[in-house]
C-alpha positions in Angstrom: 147.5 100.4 131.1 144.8 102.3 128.5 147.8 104.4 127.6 149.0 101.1 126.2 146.1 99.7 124.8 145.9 103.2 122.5 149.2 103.4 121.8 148.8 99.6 120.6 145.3 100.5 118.7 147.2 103.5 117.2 149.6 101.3 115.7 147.3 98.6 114.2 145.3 101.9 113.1 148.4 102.7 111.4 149.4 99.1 109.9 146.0 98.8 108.5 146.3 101.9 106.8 149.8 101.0 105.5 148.8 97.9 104.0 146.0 99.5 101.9 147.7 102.5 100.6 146.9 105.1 102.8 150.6 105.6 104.4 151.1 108.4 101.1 148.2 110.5 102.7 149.1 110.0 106.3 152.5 111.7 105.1 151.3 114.5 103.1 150.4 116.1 106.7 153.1 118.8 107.1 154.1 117.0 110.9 155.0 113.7 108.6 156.7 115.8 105.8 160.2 114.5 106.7 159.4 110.5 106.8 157.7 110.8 103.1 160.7 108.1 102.4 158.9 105.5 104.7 156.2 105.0 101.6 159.0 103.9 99.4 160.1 101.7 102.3 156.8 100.0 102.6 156.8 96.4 101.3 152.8 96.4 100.5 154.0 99.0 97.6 156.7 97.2 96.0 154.1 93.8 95.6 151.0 95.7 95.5 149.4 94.2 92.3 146.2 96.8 92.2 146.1 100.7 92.9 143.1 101.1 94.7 141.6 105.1 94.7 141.8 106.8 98.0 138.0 105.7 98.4 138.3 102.1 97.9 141.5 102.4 100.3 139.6 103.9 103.2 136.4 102.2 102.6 139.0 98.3 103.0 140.8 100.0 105.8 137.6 100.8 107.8 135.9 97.6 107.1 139.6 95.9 108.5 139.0 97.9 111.9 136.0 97.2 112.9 131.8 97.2 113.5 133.2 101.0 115.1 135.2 102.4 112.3 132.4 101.1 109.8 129.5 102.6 111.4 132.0 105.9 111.2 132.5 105.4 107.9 128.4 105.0 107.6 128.2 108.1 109.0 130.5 109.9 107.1 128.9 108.4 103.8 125.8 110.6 104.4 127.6 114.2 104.4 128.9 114.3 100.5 128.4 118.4 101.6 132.1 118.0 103.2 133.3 115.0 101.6 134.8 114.1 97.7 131.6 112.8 96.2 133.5 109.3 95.3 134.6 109.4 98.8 131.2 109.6 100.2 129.9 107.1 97.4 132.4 104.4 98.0 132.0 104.7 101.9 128.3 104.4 101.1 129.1 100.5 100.1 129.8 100.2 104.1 127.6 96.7 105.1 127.0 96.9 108.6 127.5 93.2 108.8 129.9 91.1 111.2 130.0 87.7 112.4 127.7 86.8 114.9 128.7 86.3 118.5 128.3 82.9 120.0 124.7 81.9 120.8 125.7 80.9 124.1 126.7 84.2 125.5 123.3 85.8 123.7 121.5 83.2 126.1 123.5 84.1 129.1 122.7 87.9 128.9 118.6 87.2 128.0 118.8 84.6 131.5 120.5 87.5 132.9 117.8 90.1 132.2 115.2 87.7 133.0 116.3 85.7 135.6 115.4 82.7 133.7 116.6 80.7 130.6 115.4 81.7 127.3 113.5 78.4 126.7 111.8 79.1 130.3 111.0 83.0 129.1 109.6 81.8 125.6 107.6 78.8 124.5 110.0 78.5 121.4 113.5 80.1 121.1 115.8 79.5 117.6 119.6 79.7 119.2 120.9 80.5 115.8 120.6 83.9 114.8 118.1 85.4 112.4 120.8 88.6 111.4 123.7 90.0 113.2 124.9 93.5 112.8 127.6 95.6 114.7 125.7 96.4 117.9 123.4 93.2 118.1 121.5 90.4 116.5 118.3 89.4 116.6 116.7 85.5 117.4 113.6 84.3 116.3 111.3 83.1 119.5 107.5 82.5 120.1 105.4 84.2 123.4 103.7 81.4 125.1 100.7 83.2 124.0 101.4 82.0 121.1 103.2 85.1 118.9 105.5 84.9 116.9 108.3 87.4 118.1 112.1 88.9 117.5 114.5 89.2 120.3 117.1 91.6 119.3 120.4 91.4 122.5 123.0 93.5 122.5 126.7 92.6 121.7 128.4 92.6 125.1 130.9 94.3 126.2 129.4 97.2 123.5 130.3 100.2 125.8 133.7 99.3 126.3 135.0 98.4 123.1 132.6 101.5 121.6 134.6 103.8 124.6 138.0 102.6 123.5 137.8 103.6 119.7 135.5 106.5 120.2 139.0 107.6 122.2 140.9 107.4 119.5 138.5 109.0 117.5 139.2 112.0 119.4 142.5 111.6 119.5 143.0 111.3 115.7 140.2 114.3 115.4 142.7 116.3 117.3 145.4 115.8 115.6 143.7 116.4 112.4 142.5 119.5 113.4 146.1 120.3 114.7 148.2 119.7 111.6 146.0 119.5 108.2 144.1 122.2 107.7 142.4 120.9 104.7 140.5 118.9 107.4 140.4 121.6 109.5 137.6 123.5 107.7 136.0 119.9 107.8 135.5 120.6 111.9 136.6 116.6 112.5 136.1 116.9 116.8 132.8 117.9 116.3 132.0 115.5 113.3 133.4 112.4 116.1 131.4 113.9 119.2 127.9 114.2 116.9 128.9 110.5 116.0 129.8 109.3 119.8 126.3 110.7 120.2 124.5 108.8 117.7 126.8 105.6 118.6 125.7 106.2 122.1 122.0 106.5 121.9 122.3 102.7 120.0 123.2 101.0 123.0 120.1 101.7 124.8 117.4 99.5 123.1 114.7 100.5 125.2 115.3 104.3 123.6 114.7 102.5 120.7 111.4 100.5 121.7 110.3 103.6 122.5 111.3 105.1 119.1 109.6 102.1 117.6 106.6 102.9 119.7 106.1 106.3 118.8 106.5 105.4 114.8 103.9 102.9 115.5 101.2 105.4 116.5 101.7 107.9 114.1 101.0 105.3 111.2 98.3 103.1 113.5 96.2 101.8 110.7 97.7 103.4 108.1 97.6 101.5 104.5 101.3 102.6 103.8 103.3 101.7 106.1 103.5 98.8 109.3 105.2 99.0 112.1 105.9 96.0 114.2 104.6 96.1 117.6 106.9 96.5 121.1 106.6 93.9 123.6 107.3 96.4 126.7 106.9 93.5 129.1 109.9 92.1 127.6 112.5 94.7 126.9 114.7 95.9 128.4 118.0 98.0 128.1 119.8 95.3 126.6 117.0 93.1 125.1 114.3 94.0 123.3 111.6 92.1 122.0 109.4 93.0 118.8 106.5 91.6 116.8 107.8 89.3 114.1 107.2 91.1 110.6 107.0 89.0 107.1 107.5 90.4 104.1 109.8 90.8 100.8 112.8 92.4 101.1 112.6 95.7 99.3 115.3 95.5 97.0 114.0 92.1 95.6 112.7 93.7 92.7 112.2 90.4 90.9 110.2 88.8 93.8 108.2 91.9 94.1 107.0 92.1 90.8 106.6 87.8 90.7 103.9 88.4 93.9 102.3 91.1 91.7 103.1 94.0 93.5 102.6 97.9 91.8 106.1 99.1 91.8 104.9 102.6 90.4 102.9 103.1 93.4 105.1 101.5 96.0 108.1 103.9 94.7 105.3 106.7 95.3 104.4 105.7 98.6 107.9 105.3 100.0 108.2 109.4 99.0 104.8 109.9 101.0 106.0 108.2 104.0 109.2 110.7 103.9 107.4 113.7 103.5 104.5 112.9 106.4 107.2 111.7 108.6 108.6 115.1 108.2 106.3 117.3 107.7 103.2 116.1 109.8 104.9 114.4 112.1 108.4 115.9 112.8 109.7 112.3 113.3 111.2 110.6 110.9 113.1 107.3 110.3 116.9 108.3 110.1 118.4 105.1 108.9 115.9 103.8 105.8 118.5 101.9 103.8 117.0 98.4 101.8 118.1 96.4 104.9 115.5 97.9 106.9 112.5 97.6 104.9 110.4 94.9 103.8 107.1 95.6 101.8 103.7 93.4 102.5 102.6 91.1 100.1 98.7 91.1 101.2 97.9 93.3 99.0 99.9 93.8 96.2 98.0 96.7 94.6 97.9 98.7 97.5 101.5 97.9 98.5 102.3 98.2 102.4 105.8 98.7 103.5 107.3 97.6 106.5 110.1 99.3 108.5 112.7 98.0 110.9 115.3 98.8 113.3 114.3 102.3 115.0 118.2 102.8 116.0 118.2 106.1 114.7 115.3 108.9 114.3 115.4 112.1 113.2 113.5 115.2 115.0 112.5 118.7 113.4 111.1 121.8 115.8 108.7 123.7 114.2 110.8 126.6 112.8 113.1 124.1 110.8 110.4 122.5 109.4 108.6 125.9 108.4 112.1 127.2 107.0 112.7 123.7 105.4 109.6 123.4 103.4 109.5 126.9 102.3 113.1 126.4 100.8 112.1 123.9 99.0 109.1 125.6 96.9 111.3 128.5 96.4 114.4 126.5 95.6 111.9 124.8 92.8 110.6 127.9 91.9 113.7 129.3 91.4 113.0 132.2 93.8 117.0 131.8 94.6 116.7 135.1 96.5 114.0 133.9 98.6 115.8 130.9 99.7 118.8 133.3 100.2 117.0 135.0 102.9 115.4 132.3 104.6 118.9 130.8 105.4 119.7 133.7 107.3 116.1 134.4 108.9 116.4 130.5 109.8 119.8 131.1 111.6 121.3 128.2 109.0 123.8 130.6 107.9 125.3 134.1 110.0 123.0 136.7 110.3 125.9 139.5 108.7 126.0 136.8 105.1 125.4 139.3 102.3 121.9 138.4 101.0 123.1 139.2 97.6 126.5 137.4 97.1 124.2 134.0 98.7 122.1 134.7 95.8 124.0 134.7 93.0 126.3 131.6 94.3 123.0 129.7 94.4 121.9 130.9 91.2 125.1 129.8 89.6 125.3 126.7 91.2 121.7 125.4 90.9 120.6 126.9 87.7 121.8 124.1 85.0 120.1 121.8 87.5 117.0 123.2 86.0 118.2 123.1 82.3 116.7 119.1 82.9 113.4 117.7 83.1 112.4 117.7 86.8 111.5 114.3 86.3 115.2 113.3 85.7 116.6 116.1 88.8 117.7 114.4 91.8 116.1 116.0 94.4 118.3 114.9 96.9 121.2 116.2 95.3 119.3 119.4 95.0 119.8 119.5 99.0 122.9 118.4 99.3 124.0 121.2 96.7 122.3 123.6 99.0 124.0 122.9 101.8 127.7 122.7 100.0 126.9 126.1 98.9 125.8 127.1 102.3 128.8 125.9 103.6 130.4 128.4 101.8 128.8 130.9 103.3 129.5 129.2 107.2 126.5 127.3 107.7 127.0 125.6 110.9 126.2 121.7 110.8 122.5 121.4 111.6 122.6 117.7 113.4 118.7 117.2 112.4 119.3 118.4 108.8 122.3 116.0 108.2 120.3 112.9 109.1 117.5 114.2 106.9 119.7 114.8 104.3 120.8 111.1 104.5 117.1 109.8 104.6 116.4 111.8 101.5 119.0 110.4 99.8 118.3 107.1 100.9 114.1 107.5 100.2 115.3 108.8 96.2 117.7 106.1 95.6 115.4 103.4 96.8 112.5 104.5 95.0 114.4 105.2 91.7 115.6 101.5 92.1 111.8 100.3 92.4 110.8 102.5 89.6 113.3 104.9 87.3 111.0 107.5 85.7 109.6 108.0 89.5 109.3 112.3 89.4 109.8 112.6 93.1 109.6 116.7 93.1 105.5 115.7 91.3 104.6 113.8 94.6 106.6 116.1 96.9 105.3 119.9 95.9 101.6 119.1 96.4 102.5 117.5 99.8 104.8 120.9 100.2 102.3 123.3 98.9 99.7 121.7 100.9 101.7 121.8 104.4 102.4 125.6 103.8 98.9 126.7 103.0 97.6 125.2 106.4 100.3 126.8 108.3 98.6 130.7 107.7 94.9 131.6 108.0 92.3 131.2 109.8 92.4 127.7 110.2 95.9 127.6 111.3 95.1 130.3 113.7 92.5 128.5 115.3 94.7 125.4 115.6 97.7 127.2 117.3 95.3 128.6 119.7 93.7 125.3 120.7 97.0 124.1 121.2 97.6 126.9 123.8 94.4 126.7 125.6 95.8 124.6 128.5 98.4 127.2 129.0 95.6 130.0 128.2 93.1 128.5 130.8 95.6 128.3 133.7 96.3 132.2 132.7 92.8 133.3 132.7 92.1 133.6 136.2 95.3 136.0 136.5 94.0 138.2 133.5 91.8 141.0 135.3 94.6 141.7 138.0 96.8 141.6 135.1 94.5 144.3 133.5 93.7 146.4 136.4 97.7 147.2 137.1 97.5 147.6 133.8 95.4 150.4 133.6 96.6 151.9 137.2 100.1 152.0 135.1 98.5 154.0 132.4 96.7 156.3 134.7 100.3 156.9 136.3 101.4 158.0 133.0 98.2 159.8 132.7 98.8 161.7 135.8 102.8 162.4 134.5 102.1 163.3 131.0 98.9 165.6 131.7 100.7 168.9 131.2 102.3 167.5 127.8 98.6 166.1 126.7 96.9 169.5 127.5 99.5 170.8 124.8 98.5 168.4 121.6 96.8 169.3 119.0 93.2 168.4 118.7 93.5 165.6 116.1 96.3 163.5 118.4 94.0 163.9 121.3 91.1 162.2 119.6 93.2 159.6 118.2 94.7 158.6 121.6 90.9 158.4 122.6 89.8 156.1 119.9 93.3 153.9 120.1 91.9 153.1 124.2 88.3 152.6 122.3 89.6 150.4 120.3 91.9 148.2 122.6 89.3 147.9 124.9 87.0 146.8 122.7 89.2 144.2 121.0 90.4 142.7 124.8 86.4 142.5 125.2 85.8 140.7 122.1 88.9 138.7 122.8 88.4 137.9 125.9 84.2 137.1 125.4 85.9 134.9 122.4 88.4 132.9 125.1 85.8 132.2 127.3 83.3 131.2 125.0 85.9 128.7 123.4 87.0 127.1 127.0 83.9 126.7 128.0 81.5 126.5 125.5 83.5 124.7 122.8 81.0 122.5 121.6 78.5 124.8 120.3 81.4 127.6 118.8 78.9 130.6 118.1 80.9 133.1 120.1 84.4 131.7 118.7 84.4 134.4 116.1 83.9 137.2 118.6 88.1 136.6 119.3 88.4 137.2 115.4 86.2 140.0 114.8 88.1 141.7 117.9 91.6 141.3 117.2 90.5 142.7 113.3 88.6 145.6 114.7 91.8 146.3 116.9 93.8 146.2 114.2 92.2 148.5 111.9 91.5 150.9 114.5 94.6 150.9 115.5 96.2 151.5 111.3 93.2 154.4 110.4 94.5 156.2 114.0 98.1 155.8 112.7 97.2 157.2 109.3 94.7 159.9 111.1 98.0 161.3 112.7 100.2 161.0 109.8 
């Protein structure tokens, strides 16, 4: 029986691309070569009145297919690095927007989930929906504490109609990757499984309560951006309920600027919320188009924004956000070879890529990008040239780096709509330069070690066993090695001796340091002990070295 259902799916797949023009490229695949007459044969060409490109064709076709095929097409509008760039532009006009589903069957699953009817849960609840979009929609209701609230439901039936074209995803993936091999190269099975991953994660909306949560404290009382609060009591997998937000749409420029709001600063602030998302918080909104944003008319001057639908975050570890950061200043420094190398130290591209030949392709590529202002440089097209480059060079798809590639794009273009002459790389590099400089020192020492003290303190008991086989090791060797120590010269004798001087005096210091910080934190006058020992080590260590040499 699903045999059937595919096979019938395959063919409206199939009809829908037919009818907007898309039969020609369906035969240009070597397997089809033979029924190339069938596009002379089709009707739709003999009456078609316009000649849409293939963009236009597979952006109708996908819209014609379903809430499924147009988040795929979503998704696909955010890698221009393996797309046609009016490919990816035209599938960026994707609106995830469908019908609503009757209100009746959004009250039967919130009765459902709570056992009660929606008017019983709530002191107020609007049955007609406030938005609907391909995986839910949201109702306006009041607590009977008296807050005003959202109550987003999921569309049922979700994972089985999201199960049944996800299959023939794969199955169309395969065949790609079978018989074109100018898709090949594109890698369309793993494109499909990264989306059936993202899809996946969206039908669980208390993952993305959670997400919502966790946004929430990282900008608690912050004067940039607002994030609604989650009703845990409330949600649950299917149903989740959030504080109502009010505000102006974001790309109501006109209404904006009639409530007095500074555009200037508000296009500024939207690039600070991208950068401390990602670079203080490794956390980022994934899915900022104008939909999902709303700005705060309280106080015009010191515009607030206000984020939405938490569907889809972004995570960096801490090496990607190092390498990331550090491409960047070089990249705008022009230090092409510097960025070179940091792709391969980074593991972004194969270890054996010649260094060189990475170079000069970057050089050639990204050069006349510089021959402009860097007011008028698109700094996420600076990324996404990167990455096509890097492509080049077999840089395997980085999941993380694809959705912040797409937020990027998404942060510029909204904040060049609120204000054109806005010189994004001017607020980005001090935020950069900034994040670098605390990452080395002293002070970036200090914080890396208090962030291991619980693992350090649960160690320190262990440490003078640890020491004392330690040393019965290296009196082992002592003991082995005595005949072949008798025979050095005088000068490699005495620098063995002061190498064991100065470890043991450094582990001292160190360990004096440790114990001082764990348990004496507050008053820190032994803290740099640890420094002064791991220095002293060092140099000890580098004048015995040289005293041998």
């Amino acid at each position: 029986m699903k045999s059937i259902k595919k096979l019938i799916r395959l063919i409206h797949i199939n009809y829908i691309l037919a009818k907007n023009g898309l039969d020609n490229v369906v035969v240009s695949l070597r397997l089809f070569a033979p029924l190339r007459f069938i596009v002379y044969l089709n009707p739709w060409n003999w009456f078609r009145k316009e000649q849409l490109t293939h963009g236009e064709a597979l952006r109708k076709s996908l819209e014609e297919l379903g809430p499924i095929f147009i988040k795929f097409g979503q998704a696909l509008s955010t890698r221009p690095d393996i797309l046609p760039l009016d490919i990816a532009i035209e599938l960026s006009k994707l609106q995830d927007k469908v019908p609503p589903f009757p209100s009746e069957k959004a009250m039967a699953i919130i009765e459902k989930v709570y056992g009660l009817s929606p008017y019983e849960v709530f002191a107020e609840f609007d049955s007609i929906p406030l938005a609907s979009a391909s995986m839910a929609q949201v109702h306006a209701a009041t607590l009977k504490t008296g807050e005003e609230v959202i109550v987003k439901v999921l569309r049922p039936n979700m994972r089985r109609i999201i199960e049944q074209d996800l299959s023939i995803m794969h199955t169309i993936a395969k065949w790609a990757d079978r018989y074109w091999p100018e898709i090949r190269r594109l890698k369309p099975k793993e494109i499909v499984t990264e989306f059936e991953h993202t899809l996946l994660d969206e039908l669980d909306l208390l993952r993305e309560a959670a997400n919502a949560a966790q946004l929430r404290r990282n900008f608690e009382n912050s004067p940039i951006l607002y994030i609604p609060e989650v009703h845990w009591d409330y949600s649950h997998s299917n149903v989740m309920v959030l504080e109502r937000i009010r505000g102006i749409p974001v790309s109501d420029v006109s209404s904006l600027q009639a409530h007095g709001v500074d555009i200037k600063k508000l296009a500024e602030r939207g690039v600070e919320i991208f950068f401390t998302q990602v670079f203080r918080d490794c956390f980022f909104h994934a899915d900022m188009h104008p939909g999902n944003i709303f700005v705060s008319y309280k106080n015009p001057k010191e515009p607030q924004y206000i984020c939405i639908d938490f569907g889809i975050m972004g995570t960096l570890n801490d090496n990607d956000k190092r390498y990331l950061a550090e491409n960047l200043l070089a990249f705008f420094n022009r230090d092409y070879r510097r960025v070179a190398e940091l792709h391969v130290e980074s593991g972004w591209v194969a270890r054996d890529a010649r260094v060189d030949e990475f170079e000069s392709s970057i050089r050639t590529v990204c050069e006349p990008i510089f021959e402009r202002p860097l007011k008028d440089i698109s700094f996420a097209q600076v990324v996404l040239r990167l990455f096509q480059v890097a492509r080049r060079f077999h840089m395997e798809v980085q999941p993380q780096l694809v959705l912040l590639q797409k937020t990027l794009l998404a942060v510029e273009g909204l904040g060049r709509q609120l204000y054109p002459d806005l010189d994004l790389w001017a607020t980005a590099k001090p935020f950069l330069e900034k994040w670098v400089k605390d990452q080395i020192g002293p002070k970036a020492f200090l914080t890396q070690l208090k962030k291991n003290l619980p693992f350090l303190a649960e160690q320190l008991p262990h440490m003078p066993k640890l020491l004392f086989d330690f040393l019965e090791l290296k009196k082992e060797e002592l003991i082995i090695n005595k005949e072949r120590a008798n025979a050095q010269p005088e000068n490699e004798k005495l620098a063995v001796h002061w190498n064991s001087v100065a470890i043991g005096a450094g582990l001292s210091f160190l360990l004096v340091g440790l114990l001082d910080y764990l348990h004496f934190i507050h008053h820190k006058q032994l803290v740099p002990l640890a420094l002064t020992g791991a220095i002293l080590t060092g140099l000890f260590v580098l004048f015995n070295r040289s005293a041998r040499n």
